[in-house]
mmCIF file of the N, C-alpha and C atoms, coordinates in Angstrom:
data_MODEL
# 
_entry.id   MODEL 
# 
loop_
_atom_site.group_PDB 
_atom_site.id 
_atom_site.type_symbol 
_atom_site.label_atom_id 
_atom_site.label_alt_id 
_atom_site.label_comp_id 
_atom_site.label_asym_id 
_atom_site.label_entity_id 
_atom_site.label_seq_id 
_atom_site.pdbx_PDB_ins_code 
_atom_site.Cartn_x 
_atom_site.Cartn_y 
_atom_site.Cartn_z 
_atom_site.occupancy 
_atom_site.B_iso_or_equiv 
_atom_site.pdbx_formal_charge 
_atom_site.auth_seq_id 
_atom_site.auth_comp_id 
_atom_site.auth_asym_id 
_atom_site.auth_atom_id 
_atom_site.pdbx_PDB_model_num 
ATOM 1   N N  . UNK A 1 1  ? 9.826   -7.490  25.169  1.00 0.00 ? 1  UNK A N  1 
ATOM 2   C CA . UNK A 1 1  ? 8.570   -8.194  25.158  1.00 0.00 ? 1  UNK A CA 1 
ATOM 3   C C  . UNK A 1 1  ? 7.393   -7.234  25.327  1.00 0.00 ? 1  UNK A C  1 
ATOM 4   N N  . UNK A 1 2  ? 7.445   -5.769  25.655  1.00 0.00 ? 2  UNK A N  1 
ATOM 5   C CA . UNK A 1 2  ? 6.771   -5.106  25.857  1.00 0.00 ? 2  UNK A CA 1 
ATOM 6   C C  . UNK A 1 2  ? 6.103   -4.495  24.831  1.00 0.00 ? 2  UNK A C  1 
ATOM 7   N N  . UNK A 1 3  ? 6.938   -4.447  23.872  1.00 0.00 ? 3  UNK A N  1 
ATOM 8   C CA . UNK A 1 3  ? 6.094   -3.665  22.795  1.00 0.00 ? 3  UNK A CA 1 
ATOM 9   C C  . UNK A 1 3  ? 5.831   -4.373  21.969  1.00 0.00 ? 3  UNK A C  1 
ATOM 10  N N  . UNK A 1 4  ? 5.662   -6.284  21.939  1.00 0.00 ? 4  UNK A N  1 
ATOM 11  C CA . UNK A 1 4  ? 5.388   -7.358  20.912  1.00 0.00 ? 4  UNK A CA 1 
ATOM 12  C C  . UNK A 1 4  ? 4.032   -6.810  20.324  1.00 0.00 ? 4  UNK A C  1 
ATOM 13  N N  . UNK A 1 5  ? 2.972   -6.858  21.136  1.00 0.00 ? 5  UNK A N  1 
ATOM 14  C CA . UNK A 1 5  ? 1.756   -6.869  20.901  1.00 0.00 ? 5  UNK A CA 1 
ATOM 15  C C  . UNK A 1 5  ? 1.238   -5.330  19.925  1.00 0.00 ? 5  UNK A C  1 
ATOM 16  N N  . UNK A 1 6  ? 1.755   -4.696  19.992  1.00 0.00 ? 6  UNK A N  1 
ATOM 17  C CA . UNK A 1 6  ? 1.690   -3.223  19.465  1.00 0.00 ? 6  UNK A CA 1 
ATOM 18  C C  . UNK A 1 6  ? 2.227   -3.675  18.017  1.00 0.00 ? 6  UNK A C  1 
ATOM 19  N N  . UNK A 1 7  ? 3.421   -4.236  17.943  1.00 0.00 ? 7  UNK A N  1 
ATOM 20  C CA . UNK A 1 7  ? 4.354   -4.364  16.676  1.00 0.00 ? 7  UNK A CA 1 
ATOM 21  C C  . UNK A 1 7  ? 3.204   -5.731  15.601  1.00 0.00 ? 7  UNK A C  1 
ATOM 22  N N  . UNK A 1 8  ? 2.605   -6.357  16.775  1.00 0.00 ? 8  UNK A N  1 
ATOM 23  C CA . UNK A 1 8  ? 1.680   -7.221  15.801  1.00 0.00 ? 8  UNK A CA 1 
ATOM 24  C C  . UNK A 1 8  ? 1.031   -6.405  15.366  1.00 0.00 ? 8  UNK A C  1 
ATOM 25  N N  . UNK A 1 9  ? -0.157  -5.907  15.954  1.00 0.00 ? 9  UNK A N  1 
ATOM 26  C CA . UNK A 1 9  ? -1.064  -5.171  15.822  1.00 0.00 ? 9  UNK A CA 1 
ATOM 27  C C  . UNK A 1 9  ? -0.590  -4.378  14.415  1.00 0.00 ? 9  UNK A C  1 
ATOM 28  N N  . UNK A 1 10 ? 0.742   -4.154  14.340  1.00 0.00 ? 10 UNK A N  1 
ATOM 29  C CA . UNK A 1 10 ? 0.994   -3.047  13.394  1.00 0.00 ? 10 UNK A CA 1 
ATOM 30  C C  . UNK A 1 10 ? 1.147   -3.833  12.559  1.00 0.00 ? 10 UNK A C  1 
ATOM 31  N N  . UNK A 1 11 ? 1.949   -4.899  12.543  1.00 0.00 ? 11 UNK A N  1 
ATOM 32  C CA . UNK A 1 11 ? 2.011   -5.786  10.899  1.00 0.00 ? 11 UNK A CA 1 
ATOM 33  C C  . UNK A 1 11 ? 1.354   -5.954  10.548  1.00 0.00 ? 11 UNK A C  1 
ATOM 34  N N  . UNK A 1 12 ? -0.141  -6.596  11.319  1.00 0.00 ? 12 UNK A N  1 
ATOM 35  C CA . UNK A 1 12 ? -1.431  -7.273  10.443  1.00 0.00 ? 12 UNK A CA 1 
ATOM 36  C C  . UNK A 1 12 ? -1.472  -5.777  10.165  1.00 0.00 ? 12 UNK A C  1 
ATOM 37  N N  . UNK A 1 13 ? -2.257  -4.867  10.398  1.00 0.00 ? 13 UNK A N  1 
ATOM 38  C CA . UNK A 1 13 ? -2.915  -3.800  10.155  1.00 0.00 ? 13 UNK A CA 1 
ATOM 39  C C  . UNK A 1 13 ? -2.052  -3.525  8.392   1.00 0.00 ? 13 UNK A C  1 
ATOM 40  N N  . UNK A 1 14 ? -1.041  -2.951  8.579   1.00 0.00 ? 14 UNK A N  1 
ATOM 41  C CA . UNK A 1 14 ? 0.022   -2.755  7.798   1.00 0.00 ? 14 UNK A CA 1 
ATOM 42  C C  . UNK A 1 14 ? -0.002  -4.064  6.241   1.00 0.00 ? 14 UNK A C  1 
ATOM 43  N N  . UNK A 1 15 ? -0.150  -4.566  6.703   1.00 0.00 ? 15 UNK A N  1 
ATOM 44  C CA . UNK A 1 15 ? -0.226  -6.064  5.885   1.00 0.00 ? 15 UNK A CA 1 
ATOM 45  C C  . UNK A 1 15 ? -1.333  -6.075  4.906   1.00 0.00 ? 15 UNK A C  1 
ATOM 46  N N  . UNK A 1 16 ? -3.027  -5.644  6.117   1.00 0.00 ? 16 UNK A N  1 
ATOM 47  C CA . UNK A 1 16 ? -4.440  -5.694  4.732   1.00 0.00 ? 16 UNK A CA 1 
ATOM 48  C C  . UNK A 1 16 ? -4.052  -4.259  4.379   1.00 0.00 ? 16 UNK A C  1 
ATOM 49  N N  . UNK A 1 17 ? -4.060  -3.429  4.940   1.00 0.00 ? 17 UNK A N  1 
ATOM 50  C CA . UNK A 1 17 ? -4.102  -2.252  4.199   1.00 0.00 ? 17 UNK A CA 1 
ATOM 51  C C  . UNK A 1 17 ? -3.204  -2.295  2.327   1.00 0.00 ? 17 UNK A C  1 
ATOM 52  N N  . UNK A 1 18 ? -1.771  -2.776  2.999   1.00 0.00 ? 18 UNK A N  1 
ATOM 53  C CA . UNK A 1 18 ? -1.341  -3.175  1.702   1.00 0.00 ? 18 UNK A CA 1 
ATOM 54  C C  . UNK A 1 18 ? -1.918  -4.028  0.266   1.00 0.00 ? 18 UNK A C  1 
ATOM 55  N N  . UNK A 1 19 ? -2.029  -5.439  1.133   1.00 0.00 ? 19 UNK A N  1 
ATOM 56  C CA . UNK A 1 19 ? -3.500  -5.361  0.333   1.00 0.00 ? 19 UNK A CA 1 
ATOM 57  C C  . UNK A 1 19 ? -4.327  -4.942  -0.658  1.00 0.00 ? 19 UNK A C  1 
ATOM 58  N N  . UNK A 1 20 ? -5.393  -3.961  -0.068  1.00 0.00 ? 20 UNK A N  1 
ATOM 59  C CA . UNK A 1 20 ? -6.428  -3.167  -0.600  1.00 0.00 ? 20 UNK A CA 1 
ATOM 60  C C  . UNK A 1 20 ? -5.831  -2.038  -1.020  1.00 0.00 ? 20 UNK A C  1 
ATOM 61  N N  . UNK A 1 21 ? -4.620  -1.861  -1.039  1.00 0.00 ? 21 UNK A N  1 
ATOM 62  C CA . UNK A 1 21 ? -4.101  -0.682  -1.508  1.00 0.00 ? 21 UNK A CA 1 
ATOM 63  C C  . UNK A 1 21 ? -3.921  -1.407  -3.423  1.00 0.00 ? 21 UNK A C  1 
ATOM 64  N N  . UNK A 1 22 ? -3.065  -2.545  -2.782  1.00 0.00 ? 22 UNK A N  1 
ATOM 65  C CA . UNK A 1 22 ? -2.850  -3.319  -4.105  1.00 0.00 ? 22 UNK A CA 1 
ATOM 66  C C  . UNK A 1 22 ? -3.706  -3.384  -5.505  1.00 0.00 ? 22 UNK A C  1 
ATOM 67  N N  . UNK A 1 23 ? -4.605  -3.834  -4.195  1.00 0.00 ? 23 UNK A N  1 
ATOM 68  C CA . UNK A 1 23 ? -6.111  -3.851  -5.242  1.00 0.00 ? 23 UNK A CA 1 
ATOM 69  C C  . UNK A 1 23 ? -6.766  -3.235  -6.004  1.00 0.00 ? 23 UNK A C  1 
ATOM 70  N N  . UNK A 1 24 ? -6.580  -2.042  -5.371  1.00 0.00 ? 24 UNK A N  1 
ATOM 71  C CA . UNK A 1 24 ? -6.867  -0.675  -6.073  1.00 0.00 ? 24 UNK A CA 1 
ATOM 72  C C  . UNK A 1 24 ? -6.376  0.000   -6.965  1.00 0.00 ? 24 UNK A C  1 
ATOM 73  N N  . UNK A 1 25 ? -4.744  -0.471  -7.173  1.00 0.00 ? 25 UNK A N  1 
ATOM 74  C CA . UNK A 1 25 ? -4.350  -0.497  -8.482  1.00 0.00 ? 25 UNK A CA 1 
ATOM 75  C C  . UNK A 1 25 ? -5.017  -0.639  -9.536  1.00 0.00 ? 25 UNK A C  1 
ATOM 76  N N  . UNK A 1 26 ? -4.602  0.196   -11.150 1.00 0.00 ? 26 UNK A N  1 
ATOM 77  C CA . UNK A 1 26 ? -5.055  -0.024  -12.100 1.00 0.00 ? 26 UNK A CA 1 
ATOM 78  C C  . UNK A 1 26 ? -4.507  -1.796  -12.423 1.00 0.00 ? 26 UNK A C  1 
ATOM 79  N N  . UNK A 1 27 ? -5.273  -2.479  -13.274 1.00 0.00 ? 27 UNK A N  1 
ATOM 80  C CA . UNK A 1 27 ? -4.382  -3.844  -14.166 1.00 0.00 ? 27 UNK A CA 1 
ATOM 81  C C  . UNK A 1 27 ? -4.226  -3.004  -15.478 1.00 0.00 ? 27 UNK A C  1 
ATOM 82  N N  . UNK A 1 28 ? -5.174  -4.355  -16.236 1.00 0.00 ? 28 UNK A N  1 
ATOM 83  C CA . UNK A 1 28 ? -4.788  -4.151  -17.595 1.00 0.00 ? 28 UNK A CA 1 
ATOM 84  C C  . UNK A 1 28 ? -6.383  -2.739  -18.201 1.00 0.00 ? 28 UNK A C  1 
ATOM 85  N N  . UNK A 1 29 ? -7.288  -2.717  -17.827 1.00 0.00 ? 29 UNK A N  1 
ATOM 86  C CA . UNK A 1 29 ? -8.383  -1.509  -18.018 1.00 0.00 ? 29 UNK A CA 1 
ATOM 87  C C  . UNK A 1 29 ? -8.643  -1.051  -16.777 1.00 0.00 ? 29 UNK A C  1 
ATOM 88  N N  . UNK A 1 30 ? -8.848  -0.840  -15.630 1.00 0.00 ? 30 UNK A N  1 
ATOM 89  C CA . UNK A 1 30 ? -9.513  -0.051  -14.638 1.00 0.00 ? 30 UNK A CA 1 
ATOM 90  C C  . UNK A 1 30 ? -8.559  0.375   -13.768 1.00 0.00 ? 30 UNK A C  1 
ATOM 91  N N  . UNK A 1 31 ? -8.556  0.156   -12.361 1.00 0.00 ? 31 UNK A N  1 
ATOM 92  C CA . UNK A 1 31 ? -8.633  0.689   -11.763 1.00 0.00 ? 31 UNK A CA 1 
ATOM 93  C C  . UNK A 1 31 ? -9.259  2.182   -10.741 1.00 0.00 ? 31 UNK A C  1 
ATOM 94  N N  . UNK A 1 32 ? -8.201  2.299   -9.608  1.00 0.00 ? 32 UNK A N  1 
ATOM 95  C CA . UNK A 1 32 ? -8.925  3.902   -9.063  1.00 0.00 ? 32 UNK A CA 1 
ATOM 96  C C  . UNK A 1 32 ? -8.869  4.873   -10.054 1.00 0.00 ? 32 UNK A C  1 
ATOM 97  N N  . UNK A 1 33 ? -8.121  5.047   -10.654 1.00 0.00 ? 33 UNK A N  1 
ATOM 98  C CA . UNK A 1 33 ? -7.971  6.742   -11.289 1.00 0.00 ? 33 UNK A CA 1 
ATOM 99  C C  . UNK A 1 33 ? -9.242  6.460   -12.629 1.00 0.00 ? 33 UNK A C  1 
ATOM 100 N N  . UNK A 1 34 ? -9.978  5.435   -13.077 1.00 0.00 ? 34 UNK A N  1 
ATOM 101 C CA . UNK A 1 34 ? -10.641 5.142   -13.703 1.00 0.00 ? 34 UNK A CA 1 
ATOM 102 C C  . UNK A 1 34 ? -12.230 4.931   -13.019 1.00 0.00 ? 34 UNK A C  1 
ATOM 103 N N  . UNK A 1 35 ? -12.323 4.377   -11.944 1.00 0.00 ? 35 UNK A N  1 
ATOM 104 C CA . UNK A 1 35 ? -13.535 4.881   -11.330 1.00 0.00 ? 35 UNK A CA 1 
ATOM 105 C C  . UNK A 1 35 ? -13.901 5.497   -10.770 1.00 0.00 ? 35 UNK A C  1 
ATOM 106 N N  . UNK A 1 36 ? -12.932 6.972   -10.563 1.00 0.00 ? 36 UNK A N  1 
ATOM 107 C CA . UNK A 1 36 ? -13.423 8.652   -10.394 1.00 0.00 ? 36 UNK A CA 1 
ATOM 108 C C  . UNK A 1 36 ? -13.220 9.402   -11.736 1.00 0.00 ? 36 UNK A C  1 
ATOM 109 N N  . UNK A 1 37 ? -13.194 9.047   -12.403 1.00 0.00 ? 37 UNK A N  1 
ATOM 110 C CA . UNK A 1 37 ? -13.171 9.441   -14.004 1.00 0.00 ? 37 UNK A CA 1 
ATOM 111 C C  . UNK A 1 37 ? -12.042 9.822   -14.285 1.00 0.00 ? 37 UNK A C  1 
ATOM 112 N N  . UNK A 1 38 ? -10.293 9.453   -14.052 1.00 0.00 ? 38 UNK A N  1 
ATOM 113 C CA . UNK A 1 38 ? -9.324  10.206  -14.250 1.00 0.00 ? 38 UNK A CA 1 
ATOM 114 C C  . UNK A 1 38 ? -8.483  9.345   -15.241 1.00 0.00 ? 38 UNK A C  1 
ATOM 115 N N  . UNK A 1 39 ? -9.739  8.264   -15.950 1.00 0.00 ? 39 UNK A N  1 
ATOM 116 C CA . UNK A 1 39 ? -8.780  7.786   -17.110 1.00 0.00 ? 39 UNK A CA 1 
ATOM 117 C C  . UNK A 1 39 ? -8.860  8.458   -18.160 1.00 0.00 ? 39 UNK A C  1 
ATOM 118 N N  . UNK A 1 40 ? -9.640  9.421   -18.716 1.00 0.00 ? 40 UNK A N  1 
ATOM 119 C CA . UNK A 1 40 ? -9.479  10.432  -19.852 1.00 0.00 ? 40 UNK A CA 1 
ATOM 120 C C  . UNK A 1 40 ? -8.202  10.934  -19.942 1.00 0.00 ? 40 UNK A C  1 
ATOM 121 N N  . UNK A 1 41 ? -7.901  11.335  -18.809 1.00 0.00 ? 41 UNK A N  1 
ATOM 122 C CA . UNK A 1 41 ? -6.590  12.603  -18.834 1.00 0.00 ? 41 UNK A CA 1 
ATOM 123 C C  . UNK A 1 41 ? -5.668  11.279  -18.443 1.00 0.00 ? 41 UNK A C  1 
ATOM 124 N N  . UNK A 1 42 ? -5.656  10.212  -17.872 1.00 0.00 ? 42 UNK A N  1 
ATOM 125 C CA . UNK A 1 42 ? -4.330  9.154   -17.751 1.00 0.00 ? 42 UNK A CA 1 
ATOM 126 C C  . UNK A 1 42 ? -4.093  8.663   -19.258 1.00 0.00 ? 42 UNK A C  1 
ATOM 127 N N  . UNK A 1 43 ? -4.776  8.767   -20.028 1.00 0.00 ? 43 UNK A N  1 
ATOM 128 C CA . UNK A 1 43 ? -4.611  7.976   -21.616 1.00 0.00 ? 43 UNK A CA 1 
ATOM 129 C C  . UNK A 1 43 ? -3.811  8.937   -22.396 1.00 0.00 ? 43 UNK A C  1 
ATOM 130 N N  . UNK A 1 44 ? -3.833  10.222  -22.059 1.00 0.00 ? 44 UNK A N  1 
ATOM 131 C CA . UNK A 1 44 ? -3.027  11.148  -22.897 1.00 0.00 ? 44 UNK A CA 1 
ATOM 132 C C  . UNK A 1 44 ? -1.817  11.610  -21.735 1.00 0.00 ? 44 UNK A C  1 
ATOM 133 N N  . UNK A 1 45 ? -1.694  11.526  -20.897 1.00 0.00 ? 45 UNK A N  1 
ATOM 134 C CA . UNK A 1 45 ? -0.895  12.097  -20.385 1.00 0.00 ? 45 UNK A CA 1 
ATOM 135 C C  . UNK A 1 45 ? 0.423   11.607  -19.134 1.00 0.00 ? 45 UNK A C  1 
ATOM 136 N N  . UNK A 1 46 ? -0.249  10.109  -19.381 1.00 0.00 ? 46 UNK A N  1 
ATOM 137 C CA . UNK A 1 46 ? 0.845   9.335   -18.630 1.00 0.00 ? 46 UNK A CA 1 
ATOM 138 C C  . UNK A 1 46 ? -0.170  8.838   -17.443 1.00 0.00 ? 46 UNK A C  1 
ATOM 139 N N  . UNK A 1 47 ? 0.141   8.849   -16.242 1.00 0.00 ? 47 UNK A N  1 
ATOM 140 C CA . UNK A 1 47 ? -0.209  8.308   -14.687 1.00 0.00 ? 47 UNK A CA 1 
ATOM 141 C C  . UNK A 1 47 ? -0.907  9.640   -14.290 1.00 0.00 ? 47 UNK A C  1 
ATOM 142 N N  . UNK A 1 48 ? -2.240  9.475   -13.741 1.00 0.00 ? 48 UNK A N  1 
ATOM 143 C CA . UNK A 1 48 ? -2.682  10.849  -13.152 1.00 0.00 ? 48 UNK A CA 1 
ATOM 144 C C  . UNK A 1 48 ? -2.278  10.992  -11.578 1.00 0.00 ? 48 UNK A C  1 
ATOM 145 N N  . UNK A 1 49 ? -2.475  11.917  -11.000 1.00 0.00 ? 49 UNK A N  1 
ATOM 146 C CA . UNK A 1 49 ? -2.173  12.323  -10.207 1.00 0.00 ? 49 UNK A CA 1 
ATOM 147 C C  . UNK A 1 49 ? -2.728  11.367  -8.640  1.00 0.00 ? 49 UNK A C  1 
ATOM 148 N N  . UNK A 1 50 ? -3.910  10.981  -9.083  1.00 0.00 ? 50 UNK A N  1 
ATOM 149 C CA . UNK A 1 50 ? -4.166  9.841   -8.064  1.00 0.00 ? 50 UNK A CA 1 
ATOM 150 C C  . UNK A 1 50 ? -3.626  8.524   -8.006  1.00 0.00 ? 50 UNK A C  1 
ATOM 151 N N  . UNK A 1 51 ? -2.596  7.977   -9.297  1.00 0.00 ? 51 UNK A N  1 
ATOM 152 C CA . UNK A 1 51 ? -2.474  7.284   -9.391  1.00 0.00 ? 51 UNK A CA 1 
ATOM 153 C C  . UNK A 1 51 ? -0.891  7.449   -8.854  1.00 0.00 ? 51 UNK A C  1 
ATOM 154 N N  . UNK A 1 52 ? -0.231  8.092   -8.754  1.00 0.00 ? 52 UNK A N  1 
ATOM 155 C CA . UNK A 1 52 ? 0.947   8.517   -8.456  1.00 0.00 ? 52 UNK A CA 1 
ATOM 156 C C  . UNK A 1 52 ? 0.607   8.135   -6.369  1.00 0.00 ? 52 UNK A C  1 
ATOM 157 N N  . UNK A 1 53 ? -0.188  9.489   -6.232  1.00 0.00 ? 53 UNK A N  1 
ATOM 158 C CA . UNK A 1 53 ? 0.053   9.258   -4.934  1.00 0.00 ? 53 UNK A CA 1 
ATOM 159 C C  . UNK A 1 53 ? -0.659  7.766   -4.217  1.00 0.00 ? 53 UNK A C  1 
ATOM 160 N N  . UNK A 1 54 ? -1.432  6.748   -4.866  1.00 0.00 ? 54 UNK A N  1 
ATOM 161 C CA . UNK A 1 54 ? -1.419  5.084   -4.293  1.00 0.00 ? 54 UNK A CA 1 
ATOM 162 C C  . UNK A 1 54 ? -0.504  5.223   -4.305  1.00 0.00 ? 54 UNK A C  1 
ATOM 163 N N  . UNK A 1 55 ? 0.387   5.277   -5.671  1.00 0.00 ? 55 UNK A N  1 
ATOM 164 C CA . UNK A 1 55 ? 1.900   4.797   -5.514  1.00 0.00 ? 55 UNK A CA 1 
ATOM 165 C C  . UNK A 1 55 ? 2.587   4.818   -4.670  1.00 0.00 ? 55 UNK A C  1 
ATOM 166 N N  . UNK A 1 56 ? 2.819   6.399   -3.996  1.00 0.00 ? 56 UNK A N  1 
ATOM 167 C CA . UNK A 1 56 ? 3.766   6.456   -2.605  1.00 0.00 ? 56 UNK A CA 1 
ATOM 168 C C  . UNK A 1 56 ? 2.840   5.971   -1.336  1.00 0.00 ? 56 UNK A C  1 
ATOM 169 N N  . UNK A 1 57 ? 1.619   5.991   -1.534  1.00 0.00 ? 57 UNK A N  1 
ATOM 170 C CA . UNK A 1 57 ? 1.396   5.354   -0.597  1.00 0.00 ? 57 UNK A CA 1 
ATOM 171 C C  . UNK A 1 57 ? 1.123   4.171   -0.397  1.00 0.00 ? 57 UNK A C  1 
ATOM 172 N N  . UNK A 1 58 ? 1.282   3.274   -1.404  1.00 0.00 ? 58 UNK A N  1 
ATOM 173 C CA . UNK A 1 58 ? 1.600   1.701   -1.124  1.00 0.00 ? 58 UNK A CA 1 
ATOM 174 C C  . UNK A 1 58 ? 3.242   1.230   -0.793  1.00 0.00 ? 58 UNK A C  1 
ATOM 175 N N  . UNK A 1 59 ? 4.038   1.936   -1.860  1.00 0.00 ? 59 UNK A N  1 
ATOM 176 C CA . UNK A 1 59 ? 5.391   2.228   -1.001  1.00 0.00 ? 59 UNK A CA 1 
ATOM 177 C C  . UNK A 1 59 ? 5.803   2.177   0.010   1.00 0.00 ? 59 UNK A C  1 
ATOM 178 N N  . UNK A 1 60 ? 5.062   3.189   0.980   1.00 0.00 ? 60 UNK A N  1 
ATOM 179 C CA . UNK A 1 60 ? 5.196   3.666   2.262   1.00 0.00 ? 60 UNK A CA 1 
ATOM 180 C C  . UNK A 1 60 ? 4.913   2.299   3.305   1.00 0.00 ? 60 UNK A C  1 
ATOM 181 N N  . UNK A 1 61 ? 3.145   2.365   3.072   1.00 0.00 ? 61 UNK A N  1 
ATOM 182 C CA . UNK A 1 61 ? 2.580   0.652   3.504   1.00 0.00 ? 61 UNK A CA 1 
ATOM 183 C C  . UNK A 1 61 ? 3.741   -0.234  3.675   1.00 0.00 ? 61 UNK A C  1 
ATOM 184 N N  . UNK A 1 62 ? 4.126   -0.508  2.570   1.00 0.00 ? 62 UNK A N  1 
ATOM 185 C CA . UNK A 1 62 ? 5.149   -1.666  1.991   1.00 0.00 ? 62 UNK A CA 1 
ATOM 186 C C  . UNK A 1 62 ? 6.623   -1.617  3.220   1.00 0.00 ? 62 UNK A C  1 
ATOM 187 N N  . UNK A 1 63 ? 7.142   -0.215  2.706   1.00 0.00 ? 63 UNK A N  1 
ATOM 188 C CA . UNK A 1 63 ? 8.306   0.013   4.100   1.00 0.00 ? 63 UNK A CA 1 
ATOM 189 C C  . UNK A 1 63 ? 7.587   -0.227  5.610   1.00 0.00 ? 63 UNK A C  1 
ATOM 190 N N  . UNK A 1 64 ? 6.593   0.150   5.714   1.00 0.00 ? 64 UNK A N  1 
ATOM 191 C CA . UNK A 1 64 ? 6.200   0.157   7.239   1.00 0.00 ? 64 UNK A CA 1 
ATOM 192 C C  . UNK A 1 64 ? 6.168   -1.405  7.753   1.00 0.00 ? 64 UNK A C  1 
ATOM 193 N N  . UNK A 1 65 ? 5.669   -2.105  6.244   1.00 0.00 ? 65 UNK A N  1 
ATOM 194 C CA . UNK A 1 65 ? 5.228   -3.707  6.918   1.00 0.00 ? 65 UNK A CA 1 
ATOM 195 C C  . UNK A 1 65 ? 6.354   -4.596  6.709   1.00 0.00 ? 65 UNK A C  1 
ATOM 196 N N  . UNK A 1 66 ? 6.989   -3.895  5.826   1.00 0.00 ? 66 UNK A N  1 
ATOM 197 C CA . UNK A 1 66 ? 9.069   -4.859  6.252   1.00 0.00 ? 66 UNK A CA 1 
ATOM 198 C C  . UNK A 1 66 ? 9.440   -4.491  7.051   1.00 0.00 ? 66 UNK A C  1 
ATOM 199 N N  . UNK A 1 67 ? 9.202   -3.095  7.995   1.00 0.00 ? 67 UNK A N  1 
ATOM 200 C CA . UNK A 1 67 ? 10.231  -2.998  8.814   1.00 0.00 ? 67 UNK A CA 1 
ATOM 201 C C  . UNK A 1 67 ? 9.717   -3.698  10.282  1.00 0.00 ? 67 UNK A C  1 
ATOM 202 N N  . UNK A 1 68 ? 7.873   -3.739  10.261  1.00 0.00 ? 68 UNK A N  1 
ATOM 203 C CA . UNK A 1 68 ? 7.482   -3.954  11.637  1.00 0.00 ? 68 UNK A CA 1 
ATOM 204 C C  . UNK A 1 68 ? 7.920   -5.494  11.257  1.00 0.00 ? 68 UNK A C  1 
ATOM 205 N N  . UNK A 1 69 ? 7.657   -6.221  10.363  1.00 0.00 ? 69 UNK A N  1 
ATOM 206 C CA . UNK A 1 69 ? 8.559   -7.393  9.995   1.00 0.00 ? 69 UNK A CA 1 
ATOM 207 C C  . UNK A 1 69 ? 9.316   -7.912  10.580  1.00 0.00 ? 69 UNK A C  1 
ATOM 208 N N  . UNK A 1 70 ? 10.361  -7.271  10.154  1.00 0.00 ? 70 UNK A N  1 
ATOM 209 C CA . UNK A 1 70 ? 11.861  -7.940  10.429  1.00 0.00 ? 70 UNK A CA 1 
ATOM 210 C C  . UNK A 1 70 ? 12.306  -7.250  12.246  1.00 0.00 ? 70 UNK A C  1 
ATOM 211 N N  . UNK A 1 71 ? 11.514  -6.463  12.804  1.00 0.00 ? 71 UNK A N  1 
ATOM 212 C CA . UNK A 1 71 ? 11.603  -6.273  13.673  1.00 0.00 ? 71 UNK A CA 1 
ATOM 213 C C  . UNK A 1 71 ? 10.902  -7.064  14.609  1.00 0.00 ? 71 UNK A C  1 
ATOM 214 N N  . UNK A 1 72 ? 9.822   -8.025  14.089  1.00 0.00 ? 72 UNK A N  1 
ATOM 215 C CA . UNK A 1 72 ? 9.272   -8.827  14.888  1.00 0.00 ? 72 UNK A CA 1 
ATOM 216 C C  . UNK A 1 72 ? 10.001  -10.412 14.962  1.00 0.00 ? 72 UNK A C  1 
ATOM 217 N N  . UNK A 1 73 ? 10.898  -10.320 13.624  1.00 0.00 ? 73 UNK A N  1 
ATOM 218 C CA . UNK A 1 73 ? 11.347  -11.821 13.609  1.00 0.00 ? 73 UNK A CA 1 
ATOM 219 C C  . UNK A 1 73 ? 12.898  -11.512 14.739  1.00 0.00 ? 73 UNK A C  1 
ATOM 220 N N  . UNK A 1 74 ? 13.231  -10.415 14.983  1.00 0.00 ? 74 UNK A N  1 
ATOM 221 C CA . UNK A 1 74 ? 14.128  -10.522 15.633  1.00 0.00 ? 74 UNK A CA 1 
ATOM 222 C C  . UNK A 1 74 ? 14.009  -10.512 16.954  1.00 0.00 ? 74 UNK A C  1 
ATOM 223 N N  . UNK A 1 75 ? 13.213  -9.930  17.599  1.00 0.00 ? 75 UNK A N  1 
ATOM 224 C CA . UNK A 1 75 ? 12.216  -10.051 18.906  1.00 0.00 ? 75 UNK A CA 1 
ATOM 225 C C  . UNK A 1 75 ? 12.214  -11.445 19.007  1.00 0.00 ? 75 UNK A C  1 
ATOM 226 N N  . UNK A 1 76 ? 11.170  -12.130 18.093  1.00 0.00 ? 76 UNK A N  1 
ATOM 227 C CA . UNK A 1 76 ? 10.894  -13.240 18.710  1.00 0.00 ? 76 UNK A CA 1 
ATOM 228 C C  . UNK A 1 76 ? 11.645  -14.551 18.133  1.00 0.00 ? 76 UNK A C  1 
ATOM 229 N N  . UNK A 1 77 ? 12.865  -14.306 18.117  1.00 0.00 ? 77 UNK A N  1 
ATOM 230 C CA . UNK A 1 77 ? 13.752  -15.279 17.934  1.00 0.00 ? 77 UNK A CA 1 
ATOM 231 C C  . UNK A 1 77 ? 14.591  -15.773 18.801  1.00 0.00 ? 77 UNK A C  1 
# 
């Protein structure tokens, strides 16, 4: 019961960040790597380099907020 409040704290947190990470994804025309100018070089050359690392770092987000997750449903069950 001691460390409930910490493990919330971490899901919500964990949770918007994911989020706005989401968001920031390219769709179908924009995104980040497009409003620092890195869609020139993403059109010829695949995923640029900013667009790679959202990637691992929504990933990451993503693992952090299943695990504080399922660690909270088992706590408080």
């Amino acid at each position: 019961m001691l460390l409930t409040a910490p493990m919330i704290v971490l899901d919500v947190f964990s949770g918007l960040l994911m989020i706005l990470l989401i968001l920031l994804h390219s769709g179908r025309g924009g995104g980040l790597s497009d409003m620092f100018g890195g869609g020139i070089g993403a059109a010829t050359s695949g995923s640029s380099v900013v667009e790679r690392n959202l990637d691992r770092l929504t990933v990451a987000t993503a693992l952090v907020f299943f695990y504080s997750t399922v660690i909270l449903a088992i706590r408080l069950s």
